[in-house]
C-alpha positions as CSV (number, residue, x, y, z in Angstrom):
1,X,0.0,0.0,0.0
2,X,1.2,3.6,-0.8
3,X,0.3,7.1,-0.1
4,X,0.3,9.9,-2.5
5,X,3.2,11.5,-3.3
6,X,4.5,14.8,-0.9
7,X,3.4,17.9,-2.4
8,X,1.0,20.8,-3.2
9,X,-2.2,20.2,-1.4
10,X,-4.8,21.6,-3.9
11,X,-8.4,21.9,-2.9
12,X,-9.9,18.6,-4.7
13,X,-6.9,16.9,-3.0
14,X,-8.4,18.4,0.3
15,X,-11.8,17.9,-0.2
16,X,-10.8,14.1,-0.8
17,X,-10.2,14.0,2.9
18,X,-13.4,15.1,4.2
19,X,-15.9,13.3,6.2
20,X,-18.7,12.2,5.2
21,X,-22.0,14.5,5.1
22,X,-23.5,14.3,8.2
23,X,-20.5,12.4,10.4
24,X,-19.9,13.5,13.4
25,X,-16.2,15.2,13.4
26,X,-15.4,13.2,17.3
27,X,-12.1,12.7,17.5
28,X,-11.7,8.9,19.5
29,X,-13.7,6.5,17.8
30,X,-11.8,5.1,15.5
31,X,-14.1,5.0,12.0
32,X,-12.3,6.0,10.2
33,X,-8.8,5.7,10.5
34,X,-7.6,9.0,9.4
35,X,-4.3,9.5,7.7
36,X,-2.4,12.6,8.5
37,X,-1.0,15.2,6.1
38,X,1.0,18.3,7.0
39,X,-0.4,21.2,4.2
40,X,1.7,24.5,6.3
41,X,5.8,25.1,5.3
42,X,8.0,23.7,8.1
43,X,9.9,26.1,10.3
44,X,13.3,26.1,9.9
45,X,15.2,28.6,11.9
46,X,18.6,27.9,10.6
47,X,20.0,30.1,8.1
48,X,22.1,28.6,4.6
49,X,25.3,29.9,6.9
50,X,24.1,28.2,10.1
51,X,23.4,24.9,8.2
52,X,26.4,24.6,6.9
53,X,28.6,24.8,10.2
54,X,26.2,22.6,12.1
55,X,26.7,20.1,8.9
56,X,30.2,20.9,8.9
57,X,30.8,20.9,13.0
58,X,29.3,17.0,12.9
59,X,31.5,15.8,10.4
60,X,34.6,17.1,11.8
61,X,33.0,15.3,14.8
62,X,33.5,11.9,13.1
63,X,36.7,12.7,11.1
64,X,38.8,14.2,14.1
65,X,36.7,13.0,16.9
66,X,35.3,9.5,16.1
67,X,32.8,7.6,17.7
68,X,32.2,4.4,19.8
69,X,31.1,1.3,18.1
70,X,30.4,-1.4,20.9
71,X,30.0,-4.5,18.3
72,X,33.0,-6.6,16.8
73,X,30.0,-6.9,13.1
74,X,29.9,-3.0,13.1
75,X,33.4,-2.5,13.7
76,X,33.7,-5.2,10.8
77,X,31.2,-3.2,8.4
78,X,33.1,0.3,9.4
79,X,36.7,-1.1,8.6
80,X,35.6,-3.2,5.1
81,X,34.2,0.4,4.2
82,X,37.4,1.8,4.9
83,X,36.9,3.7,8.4
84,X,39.5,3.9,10.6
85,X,38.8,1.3,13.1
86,X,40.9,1.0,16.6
87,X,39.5,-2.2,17.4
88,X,41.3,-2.3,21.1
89,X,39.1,1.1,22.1
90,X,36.2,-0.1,19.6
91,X,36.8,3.4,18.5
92,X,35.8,4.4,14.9
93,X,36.4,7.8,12.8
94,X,34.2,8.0,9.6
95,X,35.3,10.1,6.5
96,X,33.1,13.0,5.5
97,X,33.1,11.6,1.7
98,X,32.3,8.1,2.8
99,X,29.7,9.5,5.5
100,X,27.9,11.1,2.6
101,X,27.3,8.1,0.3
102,X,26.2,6.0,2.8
103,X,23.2,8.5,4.1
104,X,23.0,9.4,0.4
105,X,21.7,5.6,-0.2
106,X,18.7,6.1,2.5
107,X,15.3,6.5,1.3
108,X,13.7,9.7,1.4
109,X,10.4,8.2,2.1
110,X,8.9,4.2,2.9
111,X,5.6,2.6,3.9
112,X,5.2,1.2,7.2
113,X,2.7,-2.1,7.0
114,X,0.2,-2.5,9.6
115,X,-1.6,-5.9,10.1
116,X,-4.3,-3.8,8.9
117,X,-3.4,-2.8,5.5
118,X,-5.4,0.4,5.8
119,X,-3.6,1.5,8.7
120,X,0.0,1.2,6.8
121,X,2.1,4.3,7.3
122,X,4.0,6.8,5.0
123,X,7.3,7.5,6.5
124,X,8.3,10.8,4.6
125,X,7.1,13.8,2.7
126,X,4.6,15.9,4.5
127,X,2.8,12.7,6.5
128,X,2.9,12.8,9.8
129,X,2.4,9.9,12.2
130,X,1.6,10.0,16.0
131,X,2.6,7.4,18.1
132,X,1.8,6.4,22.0
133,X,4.2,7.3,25.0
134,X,7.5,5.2,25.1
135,X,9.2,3.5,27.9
136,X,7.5,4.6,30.8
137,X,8.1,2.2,34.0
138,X,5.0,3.4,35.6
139,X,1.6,3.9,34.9
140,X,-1.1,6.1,36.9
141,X,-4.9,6.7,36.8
142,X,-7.7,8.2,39.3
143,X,-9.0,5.2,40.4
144,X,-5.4,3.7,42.3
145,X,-2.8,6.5,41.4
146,X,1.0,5.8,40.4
147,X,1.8,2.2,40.5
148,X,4.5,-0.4,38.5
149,X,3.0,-1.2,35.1
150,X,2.0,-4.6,34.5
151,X,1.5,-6.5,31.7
152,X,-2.9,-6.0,32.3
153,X,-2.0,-2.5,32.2
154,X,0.3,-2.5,28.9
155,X,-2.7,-4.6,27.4
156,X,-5.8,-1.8,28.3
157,X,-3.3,1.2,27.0
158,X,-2.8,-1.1,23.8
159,X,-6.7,-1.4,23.5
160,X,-7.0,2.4,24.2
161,X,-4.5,2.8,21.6
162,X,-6.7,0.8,19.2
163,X,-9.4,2.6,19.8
164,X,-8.3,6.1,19.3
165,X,-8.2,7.4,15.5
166,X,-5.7,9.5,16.1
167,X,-3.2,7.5,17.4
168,X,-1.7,5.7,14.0
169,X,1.1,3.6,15.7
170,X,1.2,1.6,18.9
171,X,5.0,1.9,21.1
172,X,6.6,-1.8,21.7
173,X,7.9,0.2,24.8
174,X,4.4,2.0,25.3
175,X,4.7,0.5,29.1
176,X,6.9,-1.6,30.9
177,X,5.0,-4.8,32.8
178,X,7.1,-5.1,36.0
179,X,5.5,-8.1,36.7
180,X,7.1,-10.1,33.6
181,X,10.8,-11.3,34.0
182,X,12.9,-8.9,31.7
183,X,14.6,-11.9,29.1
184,X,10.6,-12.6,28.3
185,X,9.2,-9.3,28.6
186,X,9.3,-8.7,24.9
187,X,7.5,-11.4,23.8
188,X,4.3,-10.8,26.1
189,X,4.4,-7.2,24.6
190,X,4.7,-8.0,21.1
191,X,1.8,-10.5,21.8
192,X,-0.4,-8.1,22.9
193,X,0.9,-5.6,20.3
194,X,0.3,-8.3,17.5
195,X,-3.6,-9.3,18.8
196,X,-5.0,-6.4,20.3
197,X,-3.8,-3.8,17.9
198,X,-4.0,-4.2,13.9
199,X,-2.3,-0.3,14.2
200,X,1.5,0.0,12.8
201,X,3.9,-0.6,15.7
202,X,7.2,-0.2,16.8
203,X,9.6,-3.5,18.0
204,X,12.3,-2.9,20.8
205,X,16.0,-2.8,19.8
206,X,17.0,-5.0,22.3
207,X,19.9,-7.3,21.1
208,X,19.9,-10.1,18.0
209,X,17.8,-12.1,20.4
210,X,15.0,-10.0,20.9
211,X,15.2,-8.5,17.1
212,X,15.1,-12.4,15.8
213,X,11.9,-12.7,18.1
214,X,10.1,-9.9,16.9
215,X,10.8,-10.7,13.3
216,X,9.9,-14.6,13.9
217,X,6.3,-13.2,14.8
218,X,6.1,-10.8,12.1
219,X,6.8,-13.6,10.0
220,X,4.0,-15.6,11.8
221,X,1.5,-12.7,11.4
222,X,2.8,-11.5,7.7
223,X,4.0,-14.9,6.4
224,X,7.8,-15.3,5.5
225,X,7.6,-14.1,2.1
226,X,5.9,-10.8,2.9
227,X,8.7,-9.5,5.2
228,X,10.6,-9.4,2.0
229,X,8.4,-6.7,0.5
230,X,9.0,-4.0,3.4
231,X,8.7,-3.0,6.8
232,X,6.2,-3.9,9.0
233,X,7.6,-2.4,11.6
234,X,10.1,0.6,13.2
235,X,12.5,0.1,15.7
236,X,14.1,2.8,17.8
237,X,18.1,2.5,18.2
238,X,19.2,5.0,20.9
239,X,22.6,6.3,21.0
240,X,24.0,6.3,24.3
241,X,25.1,10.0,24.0
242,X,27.8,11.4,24.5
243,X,29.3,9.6,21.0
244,X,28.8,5.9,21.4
245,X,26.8,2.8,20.3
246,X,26.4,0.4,22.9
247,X,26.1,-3.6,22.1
248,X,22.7,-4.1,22.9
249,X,21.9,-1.2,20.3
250,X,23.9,-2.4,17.9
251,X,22.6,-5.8,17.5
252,X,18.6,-4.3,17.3
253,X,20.4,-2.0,14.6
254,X,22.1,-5.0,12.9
255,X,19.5,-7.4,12.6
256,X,16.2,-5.0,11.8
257,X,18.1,-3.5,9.0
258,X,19.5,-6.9,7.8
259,X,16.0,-8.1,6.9
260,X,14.7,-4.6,5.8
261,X,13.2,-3.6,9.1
262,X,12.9,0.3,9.6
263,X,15.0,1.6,12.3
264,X,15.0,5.1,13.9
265,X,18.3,6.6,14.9
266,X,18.0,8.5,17.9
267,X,20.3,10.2,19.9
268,X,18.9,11.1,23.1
269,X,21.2,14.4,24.5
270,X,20.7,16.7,27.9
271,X,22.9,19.6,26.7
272,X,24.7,20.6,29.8
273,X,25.0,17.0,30.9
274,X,25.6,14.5,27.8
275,X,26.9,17.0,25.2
276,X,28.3,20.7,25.9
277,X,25.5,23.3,27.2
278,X,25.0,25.3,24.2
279,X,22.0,24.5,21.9
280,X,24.7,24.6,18.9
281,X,26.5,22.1,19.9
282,X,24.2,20.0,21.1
283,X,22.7,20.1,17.9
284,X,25.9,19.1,16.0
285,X,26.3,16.4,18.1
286,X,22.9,14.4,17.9
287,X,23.9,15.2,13.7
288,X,27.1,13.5,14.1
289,X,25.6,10.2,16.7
290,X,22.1,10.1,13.7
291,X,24.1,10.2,10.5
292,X,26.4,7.6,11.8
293,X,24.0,5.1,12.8
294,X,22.1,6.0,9.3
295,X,25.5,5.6,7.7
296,X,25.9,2.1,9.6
297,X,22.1,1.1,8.7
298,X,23.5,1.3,4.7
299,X,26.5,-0.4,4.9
300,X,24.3,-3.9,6.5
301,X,22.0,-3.2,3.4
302,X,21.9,-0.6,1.4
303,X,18.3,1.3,0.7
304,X,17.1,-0.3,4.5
305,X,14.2,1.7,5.7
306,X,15.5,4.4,8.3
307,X,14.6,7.8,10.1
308,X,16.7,10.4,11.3
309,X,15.6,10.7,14.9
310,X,15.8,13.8,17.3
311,X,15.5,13.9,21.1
312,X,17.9,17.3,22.2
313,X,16.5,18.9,25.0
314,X,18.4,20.4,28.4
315,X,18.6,19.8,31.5
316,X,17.7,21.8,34.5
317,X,20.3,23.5,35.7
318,X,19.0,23.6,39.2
319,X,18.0,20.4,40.4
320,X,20.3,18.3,37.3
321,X,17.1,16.5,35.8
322,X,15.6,16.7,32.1
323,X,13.5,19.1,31.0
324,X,10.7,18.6,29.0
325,X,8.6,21.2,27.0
326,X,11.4,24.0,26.9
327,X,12.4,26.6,24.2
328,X,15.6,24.6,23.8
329,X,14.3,21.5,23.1
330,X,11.6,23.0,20.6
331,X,14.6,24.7,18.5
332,X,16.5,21.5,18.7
333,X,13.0,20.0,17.1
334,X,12.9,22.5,14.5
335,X,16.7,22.1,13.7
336,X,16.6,18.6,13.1
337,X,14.1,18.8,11.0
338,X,15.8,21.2,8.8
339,X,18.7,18.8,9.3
340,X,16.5,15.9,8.1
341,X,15.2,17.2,5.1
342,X,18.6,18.6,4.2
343,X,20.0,14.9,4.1
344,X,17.1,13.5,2.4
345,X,15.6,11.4,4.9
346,X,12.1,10.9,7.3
347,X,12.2,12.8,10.4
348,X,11.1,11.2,14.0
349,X,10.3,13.8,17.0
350,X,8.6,14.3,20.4
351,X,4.9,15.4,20.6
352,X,3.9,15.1,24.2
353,X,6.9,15.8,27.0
354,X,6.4,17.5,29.8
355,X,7.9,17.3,33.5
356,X,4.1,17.2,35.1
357,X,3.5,15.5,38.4
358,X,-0.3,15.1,37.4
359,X,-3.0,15.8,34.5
360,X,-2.7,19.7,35.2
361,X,-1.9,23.3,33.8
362,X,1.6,22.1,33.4
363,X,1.5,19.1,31.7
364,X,-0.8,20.4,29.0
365,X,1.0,23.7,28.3
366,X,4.9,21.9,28.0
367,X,3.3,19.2,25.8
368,X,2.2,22.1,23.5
369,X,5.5,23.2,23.8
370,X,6.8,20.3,22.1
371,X,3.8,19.0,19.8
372,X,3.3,22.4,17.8
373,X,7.0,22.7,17.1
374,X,7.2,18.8,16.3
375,X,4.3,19.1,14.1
376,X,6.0,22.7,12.6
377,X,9.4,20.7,12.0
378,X,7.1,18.4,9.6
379,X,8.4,15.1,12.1
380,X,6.9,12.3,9.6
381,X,7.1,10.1,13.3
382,X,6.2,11.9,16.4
383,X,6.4,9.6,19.4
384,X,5.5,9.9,23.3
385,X,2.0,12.2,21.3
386,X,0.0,10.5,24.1
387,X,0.0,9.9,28.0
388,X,3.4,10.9,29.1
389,X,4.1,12.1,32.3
390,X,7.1,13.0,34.9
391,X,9.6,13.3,32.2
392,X,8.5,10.0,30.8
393,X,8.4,7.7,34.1
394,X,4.6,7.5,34.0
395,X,2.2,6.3,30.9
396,X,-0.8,8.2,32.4
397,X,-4.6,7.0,31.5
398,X,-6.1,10.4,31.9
399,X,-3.3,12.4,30.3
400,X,-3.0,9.9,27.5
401,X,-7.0,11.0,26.5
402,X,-6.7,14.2,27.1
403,X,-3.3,13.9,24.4
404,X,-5.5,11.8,22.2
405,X,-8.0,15.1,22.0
406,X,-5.4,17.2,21.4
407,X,-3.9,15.5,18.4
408,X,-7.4,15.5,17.0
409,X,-8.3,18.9,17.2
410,X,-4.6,19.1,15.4
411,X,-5.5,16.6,13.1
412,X,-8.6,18.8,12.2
413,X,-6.3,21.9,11.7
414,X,-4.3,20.4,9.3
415,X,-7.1,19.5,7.6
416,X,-7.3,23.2,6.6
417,X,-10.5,24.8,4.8
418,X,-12.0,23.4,1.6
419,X,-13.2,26.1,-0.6
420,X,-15.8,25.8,-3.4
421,X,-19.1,26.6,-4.8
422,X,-20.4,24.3,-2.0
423,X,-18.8,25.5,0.8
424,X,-19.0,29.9,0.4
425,X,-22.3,29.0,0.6
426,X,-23.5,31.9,-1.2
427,X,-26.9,31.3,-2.2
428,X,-27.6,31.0,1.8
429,X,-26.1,34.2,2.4
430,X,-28.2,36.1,0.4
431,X,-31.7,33.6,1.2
432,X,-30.4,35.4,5.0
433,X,-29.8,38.6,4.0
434,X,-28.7,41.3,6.9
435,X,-29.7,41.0,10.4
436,X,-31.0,37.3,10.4
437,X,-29.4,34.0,11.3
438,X,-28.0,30.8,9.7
439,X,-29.3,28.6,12.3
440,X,-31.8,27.1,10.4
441,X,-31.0,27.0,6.9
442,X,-30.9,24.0,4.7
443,X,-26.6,24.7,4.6
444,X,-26.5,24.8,8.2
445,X,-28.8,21.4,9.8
446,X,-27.4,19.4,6.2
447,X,-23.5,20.3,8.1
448,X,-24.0,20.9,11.7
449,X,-23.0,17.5,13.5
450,X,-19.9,17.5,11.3
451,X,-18.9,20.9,10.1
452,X,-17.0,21.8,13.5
453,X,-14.6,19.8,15.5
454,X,-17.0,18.4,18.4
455,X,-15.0,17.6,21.4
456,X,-15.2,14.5,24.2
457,X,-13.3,16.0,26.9
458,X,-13.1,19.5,26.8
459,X,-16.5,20.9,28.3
460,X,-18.5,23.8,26.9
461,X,-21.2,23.8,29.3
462,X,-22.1,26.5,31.4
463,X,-21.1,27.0,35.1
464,X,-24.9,26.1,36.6
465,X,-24.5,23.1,34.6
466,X,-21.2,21.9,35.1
467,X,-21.9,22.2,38.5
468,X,-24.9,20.1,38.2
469,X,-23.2,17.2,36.4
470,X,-20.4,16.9,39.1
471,X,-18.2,19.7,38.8
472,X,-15.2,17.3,36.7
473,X,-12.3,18.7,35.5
474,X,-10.5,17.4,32.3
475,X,-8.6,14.6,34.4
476,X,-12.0,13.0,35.3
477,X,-14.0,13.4,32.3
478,X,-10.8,11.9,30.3
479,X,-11.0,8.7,33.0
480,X,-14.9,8.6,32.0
481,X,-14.4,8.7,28.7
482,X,-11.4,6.0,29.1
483,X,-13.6,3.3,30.6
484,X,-16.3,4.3,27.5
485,X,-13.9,3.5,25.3
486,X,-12.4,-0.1,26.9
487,X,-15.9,-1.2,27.6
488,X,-16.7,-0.8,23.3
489,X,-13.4,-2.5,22.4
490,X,-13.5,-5.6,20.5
491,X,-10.5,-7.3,19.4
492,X,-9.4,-6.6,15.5
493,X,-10.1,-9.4,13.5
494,X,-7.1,-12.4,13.5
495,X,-6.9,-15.9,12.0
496,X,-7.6,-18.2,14.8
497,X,-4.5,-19.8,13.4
498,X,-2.2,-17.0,13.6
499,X,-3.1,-16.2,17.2
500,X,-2.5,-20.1,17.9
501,X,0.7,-19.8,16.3
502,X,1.4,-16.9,17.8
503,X,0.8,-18.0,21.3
504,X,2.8,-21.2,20.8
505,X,5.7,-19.6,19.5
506,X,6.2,-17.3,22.7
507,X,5.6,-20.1,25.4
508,X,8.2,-22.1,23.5
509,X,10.5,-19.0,23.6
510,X,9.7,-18.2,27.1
511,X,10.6,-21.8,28.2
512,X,14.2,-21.7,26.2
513,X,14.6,-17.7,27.5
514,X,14.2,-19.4,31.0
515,X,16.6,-22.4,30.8
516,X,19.3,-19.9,29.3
């Protein structure tokens, strides 16, 4: 499956995307599953002269610098290329020249496919993608506060996830289960991820072992000769900033990109703490730590699936902890970007951080602080768009509907305005004439249940009634609307065969994971 080509959005392309007459536009039940397309220039707040030294800056980086590579195959792949490779310090330092042909043989764009063919992704051009929180060790929700995650909990946020149309891919790491011994913990998760969920996904990066898992139950779900034929999912490959790869890294990065699996090359940098304090240099960095993973991605296969990935923020120069939402880590947003496009290659960022103890002022106004410049940078991927919380420690129920509601009223901004006959409504202007009303007309009652964005959480009562239907505020009308949507889930249809297959392939795994 493919998605039209990036590029001018005229209006017939634009009125392609609209509802239906008379369909309500409510943004969390999932029908239909909406794609995504950003119609609005990105921001990019480097000049020619700026770009040019940061691109410069990183590639002195890897000539003079050099980099950790913690994996004898990389170090084998970097020195038959012709890197220099110090094998005794696993140290390697990449030529600009070569550098550039091996991100010049990335693709500039790729489908993600979803169990569901209709909810395969475009990775590039103006689409943009939102994905679940990442990673969090603990979840929350009104009902018994912060806890552990466990694996029941990982399985309800995966068939929230389903149920929200605008959430288009579902995080391998959207929650870790505490209760599930780590060496197994991956195959419960992609179980669930695989069953509940016929949404695109992402697989962890966690070693050859837990890479050949993943891709053994792809292969279950997609059949062995379909893996062949692309992607079916992303996986993200962290550098461990300042300049290195670790092992465990390595080997996700290996073996994804080996079989054609899309891989996301992240640095994750505190300026101040894992790079040096200024924004520029941060900046350079994460270019030199993504274009060498990129690089590394081509020389296991050239043309494998891969996204530049972004995650430069600071930290607080107070207390020493990251913060989320900040002007510095919106520029760094906007600057890779720029630096993404300028290479030719998708873009991944961060929609929803924020440091927020609880669903409050805070947490909404820092995740705006890093979803509207995300969304601005054109980020074809923008992760953690839904239920973070304490700087990514909790996956929060409440805050993860409240997110979902704010990527739809997005959704429905970058739907932008269709204009026709049809829509300037003229007839109906004059049939109104001055002084009168449109409340009535033919135009209006034909459009009003799906003209305007209609919201589930936010409330537009007024006071006397509020107060008369409880007095909630956003936190406990998201929880309501939370059980509303587990109690209508139903499963996405799967071959009984698959899921038997599925199932048998993980308690096999489980018991040779155990005896190891």
């Amino acid at each position: 499956m493919s998605e039209p080509p990036a590029g001018d959005r005229s209006a017939g392309d634009r009125r392609s995307r609209r509802r239906p007459r008379g369909e309500a536009a409510t943004p969390l039940a999932d029908k239909p599953f909406r794609h995504t397309r950003n119609p609005f220039a990105p921001i990019e707040p480097l000049s020619a002269e700026q770009l040019h030294q940061i691109d410069d800056a990183s590639l002195r980086i890897l000539e003079e610098i050099g980099i950790d590579f913690l994996d004898d195959e990389a170090l084998d792949l970097w020195a038959a290329a012709g890197a220099e490779v110090d094998r005794a310090t696993q140290h390697v330092r990449i030529d600009r020249a070569l550098l550039r042909e091996l991100v010049g043989r990335a693709p500039g764009s790729f489908v993600l496919r979803a169990r569901n063919p209709a909810r395969s992704l475009t990775l590039g051009g103006d689409a943009i993608n939102f994905a679940t929180v990442g990673g969090a060790p603990f979840y929350s929700d009104l009902e018994k506060g912060r806890r552990p995650g466990t694996l029941a909990d990982f399985r309800q946020m995966v068939k929230l996830a389903q149920q929200c149309g605008p959430i288009h891919l579902v995080e391998g790491l959207l929650l870790e289960p505490q209760d599930v011994p780590v060496p197994v913990r991956h195959l419960e998760k992609a179980l669930a991820q695989f069953t509940l969920s016929d949404k695109a996904l992402t697989a962890a990066a966690h070693g050859r072992a837990v890479a050949a898992d993943y891709v053994a139950m792809a292969a279950i779900v997609y059949g062995e000769a379909a893996l062949a034929e692309g992607p079916v999912f992303a996986s993200i490959v962290n550098a461990n900033s300042p300049l290195r790869f670790d092992e465990r890294m390595l080997g996700g990065l290996i073996g994804y990109a080996r079989l054609g699996q899309a891989t996301v090359i992240t640095p994750f940098i505190l300026a101040g703490a894992m790079s040096p304090v200024t924004l520029a240099a941060a900046i350079a960095q994460q270019n030199a730590e993504a274009l060498a993973g990129i690089a590394l991605t081509q020389l296991v296969r050239p043309g494998a699936p891969v996204v530049y990935g972004g995650f430069t923020t600071n930290i607080d120069m107070q207390t020493g902890s990251p913060a989320f939402g900040t002007p510095e880590g919106a520029l760094a947003l906007l600057c890779g970007g720029q630096l993404a496009r300028h290479y030719g290659v998708p873009f991944r960022g961060s929609g929803g951080l924020n440091n927020a103890k609880s669903v409050d002022a805070q947490a909404s106004y820092e995740t705006q602080l890093s979803l509207w410049p995300a969304v601005m940078a054109h980020a074809n991927l923008i992760l953690h768009s839904a239920g973070w919380l304490e700087a990514g420690l909790v996956c929060s129920l409440e805050k993860f509907i409240i997110d979902v509601e704010g990527l739809a009223v997005m959704q429905r901004l970058l739907d932008g305005i269709v204009i026709d006959e049809e829509t300037l409504a003229l007839p109906f202007i004059a049939e109104v004439g001055p002084g009168g009303h449109h409340l009535g007309t033919a135009h209006t009652l034909a459009r009003y249940r799906s003209e305007f964005y209609m919201p589930i959480v936010s409330d537009r009562q007024n006071y006397d009634k509020w107060r008369e239907d409880g007095s909630h505020d956003a936190a406990r009308r998201a929880h309501t609307v939370a059980g509303q949507l587990l109690a209508a889930y139903e499963p996405p249809p799967l071959d009984p065969a698959v899921a038997e297959a599925l199932a048998d392939f993980v308690a096999r795994r489980k018991r040779e994971l155990v005896k190891e």
